[in-house]
N, C-alpha and C positions, 0 to 999 in steps of 0.2 A: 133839703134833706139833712137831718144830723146823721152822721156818719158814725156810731160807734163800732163796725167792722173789725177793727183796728190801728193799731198806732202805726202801720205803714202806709195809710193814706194822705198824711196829711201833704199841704203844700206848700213849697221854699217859700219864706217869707222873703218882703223887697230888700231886707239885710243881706240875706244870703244869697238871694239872686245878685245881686253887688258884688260880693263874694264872689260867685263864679265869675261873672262880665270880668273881672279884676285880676284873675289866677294868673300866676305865672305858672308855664306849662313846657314844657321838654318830652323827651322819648321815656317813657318807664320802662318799656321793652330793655332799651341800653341804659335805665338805671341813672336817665339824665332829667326827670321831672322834679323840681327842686319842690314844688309844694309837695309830691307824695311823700319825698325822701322827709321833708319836715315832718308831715303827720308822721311817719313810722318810727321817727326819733323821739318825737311827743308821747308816744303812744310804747314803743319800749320803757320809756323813763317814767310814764304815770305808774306802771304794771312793774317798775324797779326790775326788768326782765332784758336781755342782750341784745334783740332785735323784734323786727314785725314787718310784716308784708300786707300789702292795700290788696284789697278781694274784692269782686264784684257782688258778693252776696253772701249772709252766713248759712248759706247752706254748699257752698264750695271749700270756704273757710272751714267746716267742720271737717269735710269732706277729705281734703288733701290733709286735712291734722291727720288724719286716719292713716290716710294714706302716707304719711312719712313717717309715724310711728310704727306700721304692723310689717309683718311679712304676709303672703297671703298662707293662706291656711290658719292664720291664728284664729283667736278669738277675743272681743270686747263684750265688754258687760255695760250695762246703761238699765237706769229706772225703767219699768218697764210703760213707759207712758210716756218718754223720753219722745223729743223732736226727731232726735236722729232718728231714732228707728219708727217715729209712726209719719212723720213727713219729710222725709227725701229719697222718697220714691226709690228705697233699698240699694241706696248707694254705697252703703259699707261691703255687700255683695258683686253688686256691678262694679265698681271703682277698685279696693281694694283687694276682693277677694277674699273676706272675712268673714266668721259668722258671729250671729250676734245672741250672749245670752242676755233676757231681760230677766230685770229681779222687782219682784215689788216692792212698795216703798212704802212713806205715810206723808203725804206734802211732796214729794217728787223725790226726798232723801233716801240713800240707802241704810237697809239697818248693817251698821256695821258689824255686831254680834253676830250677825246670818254669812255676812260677806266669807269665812276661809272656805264654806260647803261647797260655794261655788269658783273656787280655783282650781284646774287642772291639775293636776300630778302630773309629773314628769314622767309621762309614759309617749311612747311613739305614736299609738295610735289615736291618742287625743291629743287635739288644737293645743295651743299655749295659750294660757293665759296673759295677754300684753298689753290691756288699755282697759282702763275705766273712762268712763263720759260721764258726769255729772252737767245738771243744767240747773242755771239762775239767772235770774227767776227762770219758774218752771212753770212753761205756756199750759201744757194741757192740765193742769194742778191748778189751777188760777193765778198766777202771777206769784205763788210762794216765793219766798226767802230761802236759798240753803244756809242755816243757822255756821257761822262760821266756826264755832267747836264741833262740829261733827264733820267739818269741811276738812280740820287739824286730824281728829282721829282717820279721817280718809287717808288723808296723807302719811301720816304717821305708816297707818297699814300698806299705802302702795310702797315704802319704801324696804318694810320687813320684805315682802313679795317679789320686790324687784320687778315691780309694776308700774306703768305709766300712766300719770292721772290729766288726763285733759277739761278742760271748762268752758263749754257753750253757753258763753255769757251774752249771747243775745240780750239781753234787758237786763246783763251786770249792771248797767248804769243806775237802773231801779233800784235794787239792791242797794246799791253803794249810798243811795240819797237817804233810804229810807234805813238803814241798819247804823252807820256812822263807817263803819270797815271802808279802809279804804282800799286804794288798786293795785297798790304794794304786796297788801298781804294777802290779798285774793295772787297774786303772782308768786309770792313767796311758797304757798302750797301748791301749785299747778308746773306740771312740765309743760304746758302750754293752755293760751287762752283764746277765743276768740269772740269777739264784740262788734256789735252792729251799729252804724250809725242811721240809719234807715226808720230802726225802731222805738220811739219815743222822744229822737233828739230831732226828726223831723228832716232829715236830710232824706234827697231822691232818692239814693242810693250808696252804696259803698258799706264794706266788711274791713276787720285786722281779725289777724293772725299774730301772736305774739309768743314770744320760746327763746330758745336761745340759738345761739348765731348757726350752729351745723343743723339745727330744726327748718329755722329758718331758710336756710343755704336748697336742701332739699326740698324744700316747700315751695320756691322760686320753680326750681324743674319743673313741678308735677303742675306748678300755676300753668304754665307755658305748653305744657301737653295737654292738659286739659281744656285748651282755650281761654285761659284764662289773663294773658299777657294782654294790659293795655296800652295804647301810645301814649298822648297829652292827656293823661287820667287826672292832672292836676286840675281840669276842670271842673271834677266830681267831688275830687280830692278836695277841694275847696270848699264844696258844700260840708262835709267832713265834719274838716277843721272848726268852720264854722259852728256847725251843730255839736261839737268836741267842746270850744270854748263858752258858748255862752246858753247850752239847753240841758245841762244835764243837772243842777239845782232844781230847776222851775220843773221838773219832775213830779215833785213836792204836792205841784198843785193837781196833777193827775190823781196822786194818791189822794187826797185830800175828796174830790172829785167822786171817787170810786168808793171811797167809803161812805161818803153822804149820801150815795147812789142806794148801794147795799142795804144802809140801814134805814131809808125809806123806804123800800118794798119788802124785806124782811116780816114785815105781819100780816104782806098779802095770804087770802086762802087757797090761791093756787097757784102759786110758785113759790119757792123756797130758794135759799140764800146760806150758804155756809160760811157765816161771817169769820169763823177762823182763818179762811184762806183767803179772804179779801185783803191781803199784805199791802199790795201796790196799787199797780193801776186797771186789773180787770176783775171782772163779775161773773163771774158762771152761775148761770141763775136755772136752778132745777126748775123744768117745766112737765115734768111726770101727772101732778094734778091736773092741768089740764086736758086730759085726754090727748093731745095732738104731738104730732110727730116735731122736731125741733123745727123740722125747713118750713113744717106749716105755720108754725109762732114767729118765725123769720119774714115771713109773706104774709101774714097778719101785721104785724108790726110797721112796716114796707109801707102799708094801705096809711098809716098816719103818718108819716116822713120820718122815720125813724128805722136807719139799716144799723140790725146786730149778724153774727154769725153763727153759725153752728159751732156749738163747744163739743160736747160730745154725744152720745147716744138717747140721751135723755134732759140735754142745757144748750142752754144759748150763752153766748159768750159778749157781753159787751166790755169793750175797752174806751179808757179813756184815754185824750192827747191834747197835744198844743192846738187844736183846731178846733175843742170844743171846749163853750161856754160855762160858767154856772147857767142861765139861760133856757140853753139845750138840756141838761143836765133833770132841772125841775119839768121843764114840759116833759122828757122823757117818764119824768114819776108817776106823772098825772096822767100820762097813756097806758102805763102798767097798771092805775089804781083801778083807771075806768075799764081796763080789760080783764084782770086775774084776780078783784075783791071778792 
């Protein structure tokens, strides 16, 4: 089976399982794991930012950002297509106690020109306006790029507003390979970040959290109340580092990947392809022409060894990763030719 699912399937290569066999490991709980404590020092200093905290997932990672920015009652804003609010299962609600307004976008950006309409006034009986969420790359959008002058004008504005801007950089890394911007200035504009290493650098797991040291300080709590506190995490941690130091270049070749992909099946006559938003490493490939529902072209596809996922209501979403070939890549064309020409 070629897997294009996603970039979180893939499996530690004998590098990085090395890597783990090899971690040196202590209590994180007591802040005694000398590998996590490295990664969160590596990882404040790429992002030029005060500190960082090791997560078990970026969807906790976004989660407790929230939660040590807001009070409850307030209110955040976010793309309305945005991860947080269409996959984690209404945890700014549950966790927080917030609510969330969503704004439309074009590529997952928000239009800043639109953005004062939807701040609060200082009135008692409305929320406060206290956090924006921006995402990059932007999953349900196809992997877009947030263009990093519109990321300045964000900021510019959260600062007039005395508004907090946070960054679900889940697949920053992408970004960062494919724009030149580096991790400084994506931290330079953010009161905090968070990034995955799970996704496209190919580690089993593990999230940071990045801000500055009383963000971070708070974020420690709410990790620990949440379930979140691990002991010899420096075993994962290591996978991490690993996937930190030597997978987020070779990104390159996912991009690389995803566009040869795209503009292969681009003049089929039943599916379509928006090749603007093929930035990185995924494909949301419109399957509206063929009659069939996304999960039936997913179960179609399945029947040739070929697993993609459901993108959204009307696409299927294949992604590319360190686990798949040129190879896989062509066979996948040639099952697209002979099914949607």
């Amino acid at each position: 089976m070629a897997d294009f699912r996603s970039d979180t399937v893939t499996k530690p290569s004998p590098a990085m399982l090395e890597a783990i066999v090899k971690s040196n490991v202590g209590d994180d709980v007591f802040g005694e794991d000398p590998t996590v404590n490295e990664l969160q020092n590596q990882l404040s200093d790429y992002f030029g930012m005060e500190a960082a905290l090791f997560m078990p997932s970026g969807a906790m990672s976004n989660q407790i950002g929230i939660k040590s920015h807001t009070q409850p009652g307030d209110e955040i804003i976010v793309e309305e297509d945005a991860h947080i609010f269409n996959y984690e299962t209404a945890a700014p609600a549950v966790i927080s106690n917030v609510q969330v307004k969503t704004v439309k976008g074009k590529n997952g950006v928000l239009p800043i020109e639109d953005l004062p309409k939807y701040i609060r006034p200082n009135i008692y009986y409305m929320p406060h306006t206290r956090l924006i969420c921006i995402e990059n790359t932007h999953n349900r959008c196809g992997g877009t790029i947030y263009p990093i002058n519109e990321i300045e004008k964000l900021y510019n504005f959260t600062r007039d507003e005395n508004i907090i801007l946070h960054l679900d950089g889940a697949r920053l890394w992408n970004a960062i390979v494919e724009s030149g911007v580096s991790g400084k200035r994506y931290g330079e504009l953010c009161d905090s970040v968070s990034v995955c290493f799970s996704k496209g650098l190919g580690a089993p797991v593990g999230s940071m959290l990045i801000g500055n040291k009383d963000f971070i300080t708070r974020s420690r709590k709410w990790r620990k109340i949440l379930g979140g506190g691990m002991r010899q995490a420096g075993i994962i941690a290591s996978a991490a580092m690993f996937a930190f130091h030597n997978n987020i270049e070779r990104l390159k070749e996912d991009h690389r990947r995803a566009n040869y992909f795209a503009n292969s099946i681009s003049t089929l006559s039943k599916v379509s392809v928006d090749l603007e938003s093929v930035q990185t490493n995924m494909v949301f490939v419109n399957i509206s022409k063929t009659g069939l529902h996304p999960s039936e072209v997913v179960a179609q596809l399945k029947q040739f060894n070929i697993l993609v996922s459901v993108g959204t209501f009307n696409s299927i979403r294949v992604i590319m990763h360190l686990d798949i070939s040129d190879e896989e890549v062509n066979n996948a064309i040639l099952v697209f030719t002979k099914l949607y020409s």
